[in-house]
N, C-alpha and C positions, 0 to 999 in steps of 0.2 A: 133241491138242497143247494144252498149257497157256501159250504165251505163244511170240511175234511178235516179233523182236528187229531194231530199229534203229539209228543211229547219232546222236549227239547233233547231228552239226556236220549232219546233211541231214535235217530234219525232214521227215517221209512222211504228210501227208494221208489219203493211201492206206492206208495200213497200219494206223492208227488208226480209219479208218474199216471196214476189214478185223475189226480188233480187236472192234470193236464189234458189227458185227451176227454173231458168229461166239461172240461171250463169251470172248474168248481176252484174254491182257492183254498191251497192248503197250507193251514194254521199248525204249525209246531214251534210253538214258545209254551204250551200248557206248563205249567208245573206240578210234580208229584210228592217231591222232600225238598226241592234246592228254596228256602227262604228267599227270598228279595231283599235288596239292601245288605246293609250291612250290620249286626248286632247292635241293637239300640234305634237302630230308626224304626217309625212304627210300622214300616212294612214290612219289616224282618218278624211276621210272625204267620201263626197256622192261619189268621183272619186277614193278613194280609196277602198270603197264597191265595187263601177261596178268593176272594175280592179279585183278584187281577185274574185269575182262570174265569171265573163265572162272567165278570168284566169281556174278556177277550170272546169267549163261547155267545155271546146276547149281542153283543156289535157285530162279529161275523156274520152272524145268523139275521141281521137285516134288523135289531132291533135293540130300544134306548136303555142303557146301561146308566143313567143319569144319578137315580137314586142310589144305585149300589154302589156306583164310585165316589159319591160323596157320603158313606157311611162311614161313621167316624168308626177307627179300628185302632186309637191307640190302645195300649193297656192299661189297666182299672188296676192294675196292683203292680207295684215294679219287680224284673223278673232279675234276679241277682244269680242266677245260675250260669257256670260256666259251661259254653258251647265249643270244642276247639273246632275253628276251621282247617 
């Protein structure tokens, strides 16, 4: 196993300390709700999440993330709903 994957918003003592004495490297930037960007760029959305997790999980793990990071993920419809941050 090449790498340990956690979540940004619940930082894991644990699993870093796992990381460590095991030489594995551990990944905690995942995202689970927190969007990217900021409302209106195209990676502020649910395809822009998967994209950077699935992105981050296939490069960890030793392998080319090429195609999925150049999928095009803007929106097909514009989203005019208010989100408050």
């Amino acid at each position: 196993m090449k790498a340990i994957f956690g979540s940004e918003v619940f930082p894991s003592p644990v699993l870093e300390q796992i990381g460590r004495e095991t030489g594995v490297t551990y990944i905690d930037v995942l995202r689970d709700d927190d969007l990217l960007g900021e409302p209106g760029d195209p990676e502020h959305s649910f395809l822009g999440l998967m994209q950077f997790d699935y992105v981050t999980m296939i490069e960890a793990l030793g392998g080319d993330a090429t195609a999925l990071r150049n999928l095009d993920i803007t929106d097909v419809a514009p989203d005019t709903a208010n989100y408050p941050q």
